[in-house]
N, C-alpha and C positions, 0 to 999 in steps of 0.2 A: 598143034597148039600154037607153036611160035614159029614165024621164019628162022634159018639161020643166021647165027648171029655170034661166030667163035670169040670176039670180041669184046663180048657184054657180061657184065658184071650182074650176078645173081644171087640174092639172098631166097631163102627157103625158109616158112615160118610156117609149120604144125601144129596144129590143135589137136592134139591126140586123142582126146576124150570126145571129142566129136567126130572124128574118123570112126572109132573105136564103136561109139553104140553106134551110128549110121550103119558099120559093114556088117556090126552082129544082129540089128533087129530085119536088115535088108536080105541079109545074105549067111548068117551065121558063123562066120569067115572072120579072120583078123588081115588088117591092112600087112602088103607085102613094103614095108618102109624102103627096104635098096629098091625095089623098083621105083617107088616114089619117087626118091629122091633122085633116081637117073632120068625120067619122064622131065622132073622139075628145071634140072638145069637142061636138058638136052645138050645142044654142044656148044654151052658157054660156060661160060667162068665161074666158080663158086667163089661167092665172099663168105659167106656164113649160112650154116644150117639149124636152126634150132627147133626140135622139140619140147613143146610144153606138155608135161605130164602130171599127171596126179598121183601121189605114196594113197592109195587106201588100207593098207595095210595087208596085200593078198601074198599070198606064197612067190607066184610065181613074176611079180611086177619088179623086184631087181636085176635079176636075167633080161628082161624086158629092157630094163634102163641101159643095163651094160650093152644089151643089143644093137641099143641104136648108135649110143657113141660106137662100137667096133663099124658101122654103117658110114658113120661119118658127120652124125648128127650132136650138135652140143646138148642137152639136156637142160631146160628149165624143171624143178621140181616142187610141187609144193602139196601139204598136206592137205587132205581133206579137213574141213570143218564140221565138227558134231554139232549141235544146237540141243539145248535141254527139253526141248519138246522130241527130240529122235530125228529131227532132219538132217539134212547135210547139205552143203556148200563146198563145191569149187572150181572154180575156172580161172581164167588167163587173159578173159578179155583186155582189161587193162594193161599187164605185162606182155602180152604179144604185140599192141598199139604201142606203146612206147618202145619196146625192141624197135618194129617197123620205123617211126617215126627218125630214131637214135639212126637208124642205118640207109635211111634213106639219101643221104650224104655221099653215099659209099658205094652206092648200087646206081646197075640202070631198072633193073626189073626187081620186083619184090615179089614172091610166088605164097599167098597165103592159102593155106590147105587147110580148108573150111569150109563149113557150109552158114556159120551162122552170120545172118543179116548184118548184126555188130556192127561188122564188118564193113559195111559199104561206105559209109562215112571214112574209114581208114582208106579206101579206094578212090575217094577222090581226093584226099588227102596228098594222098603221094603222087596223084597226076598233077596235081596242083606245082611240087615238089620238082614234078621234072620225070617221075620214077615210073615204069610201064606198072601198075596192077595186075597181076594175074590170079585167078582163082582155079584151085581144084578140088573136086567134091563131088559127091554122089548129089547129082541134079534133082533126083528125085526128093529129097531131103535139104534143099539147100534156098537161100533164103532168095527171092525173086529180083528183089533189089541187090543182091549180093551179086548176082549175074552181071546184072544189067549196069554196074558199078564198075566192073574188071572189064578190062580190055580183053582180057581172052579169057576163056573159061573152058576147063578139060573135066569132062565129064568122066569119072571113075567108071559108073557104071556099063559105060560103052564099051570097055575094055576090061569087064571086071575080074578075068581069067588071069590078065596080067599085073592086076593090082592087089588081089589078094592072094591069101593062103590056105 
């Protein structure tokens, strides 16, 4: 994915809810997060790792929270949205662009683990910035311009034995 580089300063930015259905409708599997996050930085420097997750109210999604902080990952969290018609709403799009944006100051590389297009605008953002773009995500799920946006892009599925659980 990257040359070495012990020197370089890396933030790590998670969309967990798009790992999450990605690994389960692909492969039925939950994302392995320590391996994640050791792939993401390989052997550079961590500035910050954040996870964005969603509270939907399941049993087993605190464990889950606590999990990743004991990993090493900060935790963003935010509820889901009900809508009076029975829909629901929630993502991170915005709050992971702003994280990135806030941290790009601070980083050489910024490693967003996604798949969704959103994104690619945030990508040349922070090349613009100075900041390498990186993506990682299940290709087969991932948005074509989001590729083609990151300077490097590490395909989950290539390796999916070591990425999941």
């Amino acid at each position: 994915m990257t040359v070495s580089h012990p020197g370089q300063r890396v933030a790590v930015l998670v969309d967990a809810q798009n790992l999450y259905h990605t690994a389960q409708s692909l492969h039925s599997r939950n994302i392995d997060y320590a391996a994640l996050l050791e792939a993401a930085v390989a052997d550079r420097q961590l500035t910050r790792a954040i996870a964005y997750v969603i509270r939907a109210d399941s049993p087993e999604e605190e464990s889950f929270f606590e999990a990743l902080v004991d990993i090493g990952f900060e935790t963003r969290i935010k509820d889901i949205k009900r809508f009076p018609d029975g829909s629901k709403k929630a993502d991170w799009d915005v709050g992971m662009s702003l994280d990135a944006v806030t941290l790009a100051n601070h980083v050489d590389t910024m490693v967003l683990c996604t798949g969704d297009g959103d994104f690619s605008r945030l990508c040349s953002h922070l090349r613009h910035e100075g900041v390498r773009p990186e993506v990682m995500a299940f290709e087969s799920s991932t948005a074509e311009e989001l590729v083609d946006a990151a300077d490097s892009f590490l395909d989950l599925e290539t390796d999916s034995d070591r990425f999941l659980l």
